[in-house]
N, C-alpha and C positions, 0 to 999 in steps of 0.2 A: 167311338171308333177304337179299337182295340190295338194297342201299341204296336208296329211293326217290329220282328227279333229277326237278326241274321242268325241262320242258322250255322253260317260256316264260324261264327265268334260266341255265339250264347253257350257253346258245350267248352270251350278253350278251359284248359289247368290255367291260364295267366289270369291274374285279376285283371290286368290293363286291356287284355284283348278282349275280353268276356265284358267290362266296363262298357265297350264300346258296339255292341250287339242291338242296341236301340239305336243307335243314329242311322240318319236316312241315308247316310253314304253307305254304299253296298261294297263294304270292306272284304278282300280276301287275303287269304292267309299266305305264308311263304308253301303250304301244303298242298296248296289248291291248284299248282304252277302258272303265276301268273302270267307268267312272261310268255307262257304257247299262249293262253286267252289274248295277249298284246297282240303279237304277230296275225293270229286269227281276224284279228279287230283291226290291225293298222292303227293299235293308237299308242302312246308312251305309256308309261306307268309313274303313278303317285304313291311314294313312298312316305306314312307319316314313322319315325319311329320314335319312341316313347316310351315311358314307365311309369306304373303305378304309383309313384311317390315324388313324382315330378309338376309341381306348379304350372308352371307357362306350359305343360302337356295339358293339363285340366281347364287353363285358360282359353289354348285353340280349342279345343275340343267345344268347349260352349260357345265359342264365339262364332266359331265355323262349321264344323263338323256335326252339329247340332241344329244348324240352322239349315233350312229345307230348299231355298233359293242355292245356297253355295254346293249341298249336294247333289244339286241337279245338274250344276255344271261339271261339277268332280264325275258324275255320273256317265253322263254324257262323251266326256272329252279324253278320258283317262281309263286306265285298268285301277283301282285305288289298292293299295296292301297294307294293312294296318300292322306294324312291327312290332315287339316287347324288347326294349333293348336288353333287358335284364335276363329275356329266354333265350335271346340270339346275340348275345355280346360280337359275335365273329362278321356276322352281315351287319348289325350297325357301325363294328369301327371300319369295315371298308367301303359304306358309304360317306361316315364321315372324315374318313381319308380324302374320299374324293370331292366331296363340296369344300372343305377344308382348303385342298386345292384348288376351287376354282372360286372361293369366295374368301379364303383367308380365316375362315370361323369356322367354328362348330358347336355341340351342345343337342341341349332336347329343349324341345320337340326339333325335331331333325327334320328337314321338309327336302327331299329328293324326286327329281324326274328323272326317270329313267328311259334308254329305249328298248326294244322288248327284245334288242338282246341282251338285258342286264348293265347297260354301261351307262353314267352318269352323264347328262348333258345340262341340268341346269337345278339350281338349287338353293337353299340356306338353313336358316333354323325358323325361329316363330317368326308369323307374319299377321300383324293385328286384322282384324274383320275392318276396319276401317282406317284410310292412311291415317298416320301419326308416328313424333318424334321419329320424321324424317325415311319412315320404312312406309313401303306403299302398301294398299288394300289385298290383301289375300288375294279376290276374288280378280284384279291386276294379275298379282302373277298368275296365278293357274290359267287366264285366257293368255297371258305373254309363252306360258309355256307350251302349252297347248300349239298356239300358230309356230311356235319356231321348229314345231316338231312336223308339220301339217302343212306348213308355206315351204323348208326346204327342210325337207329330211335328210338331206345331205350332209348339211348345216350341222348339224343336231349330231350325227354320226363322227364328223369330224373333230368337232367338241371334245367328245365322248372319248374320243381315240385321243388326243392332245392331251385329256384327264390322266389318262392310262398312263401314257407314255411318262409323263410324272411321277406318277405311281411304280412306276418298274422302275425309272431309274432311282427314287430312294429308298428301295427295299432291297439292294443286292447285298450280299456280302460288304462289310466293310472294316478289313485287319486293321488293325493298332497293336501299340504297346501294351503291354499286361505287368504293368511294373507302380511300382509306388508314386512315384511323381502322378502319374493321372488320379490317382485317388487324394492325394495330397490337393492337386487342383479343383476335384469336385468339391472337395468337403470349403477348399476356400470363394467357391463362385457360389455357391451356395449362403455361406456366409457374408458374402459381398452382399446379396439380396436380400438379408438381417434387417427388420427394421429395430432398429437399438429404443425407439419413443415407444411401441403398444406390444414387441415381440411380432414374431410371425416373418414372413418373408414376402416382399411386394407391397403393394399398397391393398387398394381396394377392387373387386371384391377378394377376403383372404381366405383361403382354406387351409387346413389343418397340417397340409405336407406331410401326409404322415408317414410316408417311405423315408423324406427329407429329415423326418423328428428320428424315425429309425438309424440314418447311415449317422445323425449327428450321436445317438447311446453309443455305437461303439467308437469312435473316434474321440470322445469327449472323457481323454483319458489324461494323466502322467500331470506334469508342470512344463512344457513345453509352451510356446504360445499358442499353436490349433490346437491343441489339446483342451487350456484354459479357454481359450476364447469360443473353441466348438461347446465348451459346458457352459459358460452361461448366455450365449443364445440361446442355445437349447430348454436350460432353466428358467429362464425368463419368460422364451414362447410358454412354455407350460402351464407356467404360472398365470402367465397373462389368459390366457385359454380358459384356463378356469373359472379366472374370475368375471371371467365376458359374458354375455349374452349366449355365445355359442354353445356355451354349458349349459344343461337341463341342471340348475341349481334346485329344483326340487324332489326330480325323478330321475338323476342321471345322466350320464353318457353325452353324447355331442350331438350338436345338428351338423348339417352338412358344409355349411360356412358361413361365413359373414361376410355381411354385405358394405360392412365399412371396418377402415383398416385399426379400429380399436376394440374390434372383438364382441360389439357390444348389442347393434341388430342382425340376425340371423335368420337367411333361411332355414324353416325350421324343419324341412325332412329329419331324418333319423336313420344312418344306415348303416347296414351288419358292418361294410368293411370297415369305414370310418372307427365301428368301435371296437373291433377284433385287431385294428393296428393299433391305435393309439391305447387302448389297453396293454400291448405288450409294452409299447416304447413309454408308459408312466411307468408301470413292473420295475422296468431296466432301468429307468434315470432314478427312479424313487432308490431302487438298492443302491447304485452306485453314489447319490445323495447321503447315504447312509453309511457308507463306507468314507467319504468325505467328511463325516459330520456336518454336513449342511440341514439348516437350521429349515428349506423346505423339502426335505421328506417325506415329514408324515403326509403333506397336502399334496405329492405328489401318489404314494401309495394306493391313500383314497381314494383317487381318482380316479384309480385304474380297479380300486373294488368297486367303488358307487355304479362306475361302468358295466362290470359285470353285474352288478345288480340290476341295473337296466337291463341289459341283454337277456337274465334269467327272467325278470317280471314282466316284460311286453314282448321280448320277438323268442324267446323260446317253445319250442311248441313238446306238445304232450307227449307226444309218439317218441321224443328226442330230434334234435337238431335247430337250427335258428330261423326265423322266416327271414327275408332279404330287407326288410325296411319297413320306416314308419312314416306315414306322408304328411308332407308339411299342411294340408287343409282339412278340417272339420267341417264335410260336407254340409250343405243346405236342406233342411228336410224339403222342402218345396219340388216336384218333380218337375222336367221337360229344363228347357234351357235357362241358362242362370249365366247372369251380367260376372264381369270381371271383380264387384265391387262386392258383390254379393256371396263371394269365394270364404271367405272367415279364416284367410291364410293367416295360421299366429293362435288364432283366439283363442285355441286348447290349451296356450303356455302361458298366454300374456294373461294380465291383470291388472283393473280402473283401482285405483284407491279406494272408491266403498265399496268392492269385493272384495277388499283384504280388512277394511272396516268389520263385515257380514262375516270373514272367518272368525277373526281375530276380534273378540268384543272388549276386551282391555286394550283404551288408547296408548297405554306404555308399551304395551308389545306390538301394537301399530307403528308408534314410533321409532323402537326399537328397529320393525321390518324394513321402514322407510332409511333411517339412517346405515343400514347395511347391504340394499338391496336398490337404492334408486327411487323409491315408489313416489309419483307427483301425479298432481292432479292432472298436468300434461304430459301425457307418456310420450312413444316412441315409434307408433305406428301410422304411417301416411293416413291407412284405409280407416283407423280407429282411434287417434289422436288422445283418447285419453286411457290408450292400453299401452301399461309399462311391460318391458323385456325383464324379467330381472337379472340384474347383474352386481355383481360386490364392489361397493363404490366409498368401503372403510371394511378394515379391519377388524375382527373381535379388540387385535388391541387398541386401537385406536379409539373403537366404540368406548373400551374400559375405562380407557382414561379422561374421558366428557363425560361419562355419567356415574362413579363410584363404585363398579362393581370390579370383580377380577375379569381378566380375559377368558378363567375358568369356564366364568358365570356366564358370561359374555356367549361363549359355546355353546352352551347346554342349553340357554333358552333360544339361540337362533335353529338348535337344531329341534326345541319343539315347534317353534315354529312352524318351520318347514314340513314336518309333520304334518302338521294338521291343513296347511296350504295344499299339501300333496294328495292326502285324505279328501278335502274339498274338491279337488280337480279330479281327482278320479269320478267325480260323481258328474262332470262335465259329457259330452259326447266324443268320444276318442276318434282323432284321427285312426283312418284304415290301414291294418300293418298286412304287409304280400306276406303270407302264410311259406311260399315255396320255399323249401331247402335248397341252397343254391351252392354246390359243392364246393364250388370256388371260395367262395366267402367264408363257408362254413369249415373249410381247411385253415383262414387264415385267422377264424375264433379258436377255432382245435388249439391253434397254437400261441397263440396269444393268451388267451386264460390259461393256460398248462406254463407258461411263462409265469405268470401272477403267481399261480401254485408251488409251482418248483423255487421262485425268489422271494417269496411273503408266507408262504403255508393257509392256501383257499381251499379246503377243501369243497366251497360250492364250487371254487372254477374249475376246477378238476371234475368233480360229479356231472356236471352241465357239459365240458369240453366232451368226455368220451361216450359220454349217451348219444353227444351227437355224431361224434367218429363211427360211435356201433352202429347207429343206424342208416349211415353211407354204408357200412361196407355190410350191411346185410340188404340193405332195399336197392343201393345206388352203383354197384362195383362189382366186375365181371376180371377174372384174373386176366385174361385175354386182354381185355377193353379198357382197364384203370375205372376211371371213375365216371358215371354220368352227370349232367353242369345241372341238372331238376329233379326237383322229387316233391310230391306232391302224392293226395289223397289218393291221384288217380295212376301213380309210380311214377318211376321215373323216365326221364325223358330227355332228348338232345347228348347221345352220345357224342365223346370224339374231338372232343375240345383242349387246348393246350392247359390252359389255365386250370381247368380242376384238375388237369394230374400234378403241375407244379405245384400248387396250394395244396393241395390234397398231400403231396408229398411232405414239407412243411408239418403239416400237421400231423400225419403217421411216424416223423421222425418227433416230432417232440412229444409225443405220446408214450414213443418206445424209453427216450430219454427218461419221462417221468416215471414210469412202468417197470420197464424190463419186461413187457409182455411181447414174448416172440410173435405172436399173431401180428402187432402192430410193426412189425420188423418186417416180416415173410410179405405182409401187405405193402409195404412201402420198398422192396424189392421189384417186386410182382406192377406197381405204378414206376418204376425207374427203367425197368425193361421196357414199358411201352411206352416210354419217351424216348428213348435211346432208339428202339426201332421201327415204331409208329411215327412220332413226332420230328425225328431231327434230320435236317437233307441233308445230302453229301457237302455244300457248301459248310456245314455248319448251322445254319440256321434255322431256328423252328418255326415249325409251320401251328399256323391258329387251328386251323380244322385241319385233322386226320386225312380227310378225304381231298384235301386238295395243298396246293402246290404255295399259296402266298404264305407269306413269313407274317409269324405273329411282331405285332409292334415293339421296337428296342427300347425306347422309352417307359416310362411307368405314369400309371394315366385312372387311376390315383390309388390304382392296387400295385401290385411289384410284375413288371414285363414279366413275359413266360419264360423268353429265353433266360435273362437274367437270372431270373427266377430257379432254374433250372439246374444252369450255372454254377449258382451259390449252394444247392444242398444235393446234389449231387456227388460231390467229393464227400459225404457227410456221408452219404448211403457207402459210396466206397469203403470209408472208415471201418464202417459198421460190420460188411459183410465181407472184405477181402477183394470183391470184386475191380480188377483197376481199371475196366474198361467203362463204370460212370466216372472216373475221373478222366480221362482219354476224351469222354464226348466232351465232359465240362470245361475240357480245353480246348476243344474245337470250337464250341459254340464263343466261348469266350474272345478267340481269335478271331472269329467270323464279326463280332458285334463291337470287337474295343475301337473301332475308330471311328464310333459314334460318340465318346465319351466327351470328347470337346461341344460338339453343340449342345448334346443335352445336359452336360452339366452335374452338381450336385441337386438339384430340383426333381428335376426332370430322368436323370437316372442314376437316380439312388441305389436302386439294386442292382445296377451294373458298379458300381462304385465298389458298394460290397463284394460283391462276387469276384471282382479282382483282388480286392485286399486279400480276402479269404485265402487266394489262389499263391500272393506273396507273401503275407505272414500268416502260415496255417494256425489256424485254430485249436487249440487243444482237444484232445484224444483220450481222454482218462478211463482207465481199465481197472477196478476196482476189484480185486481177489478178496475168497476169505469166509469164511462164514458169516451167512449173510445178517445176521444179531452183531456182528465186532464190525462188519463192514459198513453197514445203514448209515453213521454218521460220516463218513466218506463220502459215500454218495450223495446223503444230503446237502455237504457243503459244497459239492460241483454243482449239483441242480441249482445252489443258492449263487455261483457265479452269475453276474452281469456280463456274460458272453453270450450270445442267443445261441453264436454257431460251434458252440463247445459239444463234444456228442460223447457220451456216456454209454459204458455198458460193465454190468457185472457180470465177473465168472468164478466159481467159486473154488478154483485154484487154476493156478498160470498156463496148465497145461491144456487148457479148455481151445477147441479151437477160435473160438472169438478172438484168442492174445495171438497179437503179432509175433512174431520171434525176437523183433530185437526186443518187446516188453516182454517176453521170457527171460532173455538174458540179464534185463536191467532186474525184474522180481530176485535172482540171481538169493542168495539164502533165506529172503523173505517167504518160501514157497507155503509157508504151512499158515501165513500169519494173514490179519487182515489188511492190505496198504491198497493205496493208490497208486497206478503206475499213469504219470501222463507224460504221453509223447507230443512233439511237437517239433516240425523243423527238421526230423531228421535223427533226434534224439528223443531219450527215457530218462522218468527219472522218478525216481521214488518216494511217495509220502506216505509217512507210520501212522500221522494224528492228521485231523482237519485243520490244524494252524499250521503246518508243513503247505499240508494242500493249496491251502490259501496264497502263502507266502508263490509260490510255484506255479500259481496261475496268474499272476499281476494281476489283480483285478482291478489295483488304481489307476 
């Protein structure tokens, strides 16, 4: 018999929804309007949502969704709508705002009932095919949901509306102070959640915080005590990060977290944002490291190239730009439905001892791997018990001094090593990476590699960051519209979203920073406009989707809030262009969101954190005159500040209109020569040489 294909999923751009075109659940799309089919039918709707790079998505999916008994009831009893969280970021965070609300959780696989007017009545996240560790049988809830919708739809209605009214009252406007003390508070509740034993913040499971790694680079400044004590959390997470499991110690870049609070087993997805942020915030702490003379540096630097090296060698794609992720399982060749056990979550990373035997045929470089790397005959993994994670569990110097070589030495053969471990895994069957250009993400690589660049000299980060800028703003970007949130083989798609124009913005501003190419200026004008009068309500607050009315989330969740977001580099675009009215909305918005800053905290919002700081102690301005051969090292040494939100422009004499007037008057006899003028606060001031410059930017 000849495999059953939905048609409404087998043509889909999403890998996840196209993934799921075989299963006998008769899936439709947000296209297909479910919700008139519900009304029509009299039945609720089954919302799964999900993503291609998501584990317990691939777990239901075979356990349930694959299985012909569950789909017949799903069939039967429901409208069913198969989601991509990663296409529709704006419909998964306000379903799971709303189960959030009536269950306390959230996550993927997202599992929502809906009524077929769109309103949430009953719901959670994965639900095993069979009860276990305390959560009941799937095929439980869908018949419990089912009747509560069928025996009193009332009921169900009521719910629904109870959900709402939740929902409305924590999304209105909420004013606060915009003053130093709140930012002083995030940065300390944030370091309250420090753990001082493995780094990171919380226990287990830990992720990366990497908004939270962000606000701690710029506060982790002077001799003060937050100052010191914000640097070495920070240095320490870093550190410890590295050496964990959650590092691709042989390919790179980060998986998506760890599932215990010493770093060291990790779920091992792979995703853009995760390494387009914490590649910026190693950039930043690695310089300012270096400005400190701190002895970790260099291993912070790396970190943040090895990471572009991942990014450039598995999610880059030809055309330009990044695919969105790499998935934590290396499918089963075997077709039709596949057991939990049978998943091979890990086995593309991990490695048994006589695999590293079979790379590595000299027992001393075996041993060598084992004493720096963890490697035992009992590894780490529940499902594979003799597959180690690797992680750094000694030192080169440490290594140097038990076995007589230098730590030189020590280096150079851990780093063939790894070579050749790398070389042999590639020849493994690769986890599947989402191919889609996801503009949002790809804003917040734009500018995180172009950080790497401008603070280390990459010229790959740079070459990789603006291939993928050109090709948003030639395939993905309508001056009218900003930016669209997909792009793909088959163009782009899902206009009208908050988040690709703030990320996008982000990234067009630190382009132009690295550049001075007016296109990437005029572009990120042309995305400021359409936030300012597409995106932002009269309250203040921005809305997720263009077309409607709900306020995107003030939190950050694990990319930087829109608003926030918005916020922060929108007085940057003012800078730039003269225009005062993006700094007008960035204080509206900002008034509207600051009395959120006590519950969420330095965690949770980070980039409202920054966006106030920015807002009380401006960020420097630097306006570099001159011919541009006497000026180039000027400019270079601001690109090389450890500020992110420092904005830069050259004009090649003071009379240019880019220069402010009061940086006319401060240029004042310098007019013919090359200097830097940076403003700040209200005043100018003049640097002749890059160690002026320096001195005048505090960068300690």
């Amino acid at each position: 018999m000849s495999e059953r294909v939905n048609p409404r999923l087998a043509d889909q751009a999403s890998p996840y929804l196209e993934e799921a075109a075989t299963q006998p659940v008769d899936w439709h799309t947000l296209d297909d309007d479910p919700l008139e089919k519900a009304r029509q039918e009299g039945k609720p709707v089954l919302v799964d949502s999900g993503a291609v790079w998501c584990h317990w998505c691939h777990v239901m999916d075979h356990e349930s969704y694959e299985d012909p008994a569950t789909a017949e009831l799903i069939n039967e009893r429901f409208v069913p709508v198969k989601l991509d969280r990663d296409e529709r970021p704006d419909v998964d965070r306000r379903l799971q705002q709303a189960v959030g609300a009536l269950t306390g959780r959230g996550g993927w696989p997202l599992t929502a009932f809906l009524t077929p007017d769109g309103e949430v009545y009953f719901g959670g996240t994965y639900f095993p095919r069979e009860a276990a560790g305390g959560m009941p049988a799937f095929t439980d809830v869908l018949q419990k949901a089912a009747d509560i919708y069928e025996q009193d739809t009332e009921q169900a209605e009521q719910q629904a509306a109870k959900i709402r009214e939740v929902l409305e009252q924590r999304s209105g406007a909420q004013p606060g102070e915009v003053d130093r003390t709140v930012v002083e508070q995030g940065v300390q509740s944030a370091l309250s959640a420090y753990d001082p034993a493995h780094g990171g913040f919380g226990q287990q499971p830990k992720f990366p915080q990497a908004t939270a790694l962000t606000l701690l680079t710029e506060h982790a400044r002077g001799t003060e005590p937050t100052g010191k004590g914000a640097w070495e959390a920070l240095a320490h997470t870093m550190q410890a990060m590295r050496e964990g499991g959650v590092w691709d110690h042989l390919g790179g870049g980060f998986h998506r977290y760890s599932t215990d609070e010493a770093w060291h087993v990790p779920h091992f997805e792979k995703m853009l944002y995760d390494q387009a942020q914490l590649a910026a915030a190693y950039a930043v702490a690695g310089r300012r490291a270096q400005l400190l003379d701190d002895d970790r540096a260099p291993v912070l630097v790396d970190t943040a190239r090895r990471t572009r090296g991942f990014v450039r060698e598995v999610l880059e794609r030809e055309e330009g730009g990044f695919g969105g992720s790499m998935d934590a399982d290396r499918r089963p060749e075997a077709e039709g439905p596949v057991d939990r056990e049978d998943m091979e979550e890990g086995d593309y990373f991990t490695w048994t001892l006589e695999e590293v035997r079979e790379v590595l045929d000299d027992e001393d470089e075996v041993k060598l791997a084992r004493l720096a790397y963890g490697i035992e005959e009992r590894g780490d993994m529940d499902h594979a018990p003799d597959r180690n994670v690797l992680h750094q569990v000694s030192s080169p110097e440490n290594i140097a001094e038990g076995t007589g070589r230098s730590p030189d030495e020590v280096r150079e053969e851990l780093a063939d090593i790894r070579s050749r471990l790398l070389e042999a895994r590639r020849e493994r069957r690769r986890p599947p990476i989402d191919p889609t250009v996801y503009a949002d993400w790809n804003g917040l690589a734009v500018e995180g590699l172009l950080l790497l660049d401008d603070m280390h000299g990459d010229e790959e980060a740079r070459e990789a960051a603006l291939g993928a800028l050109d090709r948003l703003l030639e395939e993905a970007f309508e001056p009218e519209d900003g930016f669209a949130h997909a792009l793909s083989e088959d163009g782009a798609r899902v206009w009208g979203l908050a988040e690709d124009q703030t990320h996008g913005l982000a990234g067009l501003l630190a382009a132009f920073r690295t550049t001075q190419d007016e296109t990437y200026l005029e572009a990120a004008r042309q995305v400021g406009d359409v936030l300012v009068d597409d995106f932002t309500r009269d309250d203040g607050l921005v809305r997720f989707n263009r077309e409607e009315e709900d306020p995107a989330p003030r939190g950050d969740q694990p990319t930087p809030a829109p608003a926030a977001q918005a916020a922060l580099h929108l007085p940057r675009l003012a800078n730039l262009t003269g225009e005062e009215r993006y700094r007008e909305v960035a204080d509206e918005i900002l008034e509207a969101i600051a009395g959120r800053a006590d519950d969420l905290g330095g965690l949770h919002g980070a980039t409202l954190m920054r966006a106030i700081a920015a807002r009380v102690d401006e960020p420097p301005h630097v306006i570099v005159t001159g011919d541009p051969a006497e000026a180039d090292p000027l400019s270079a040494r601001a690109r090389q500040a450890p500020i992110p939100q420092l904005t830069l422009v050259h004009a090649e004499h003071p009379d240019h209109d880019a220069v402010p007037e009061q940086a006319r008057q401060a240029a004042g006899t310098f007019a013919d020569e090359a200097v830097a003028i940076v403003c700040q606060d209200g005043a100018c001031q003049v640097a002749q040489t890059p160690a002026e410059l320096t001195a005048m930017l505090h960068e300690d």
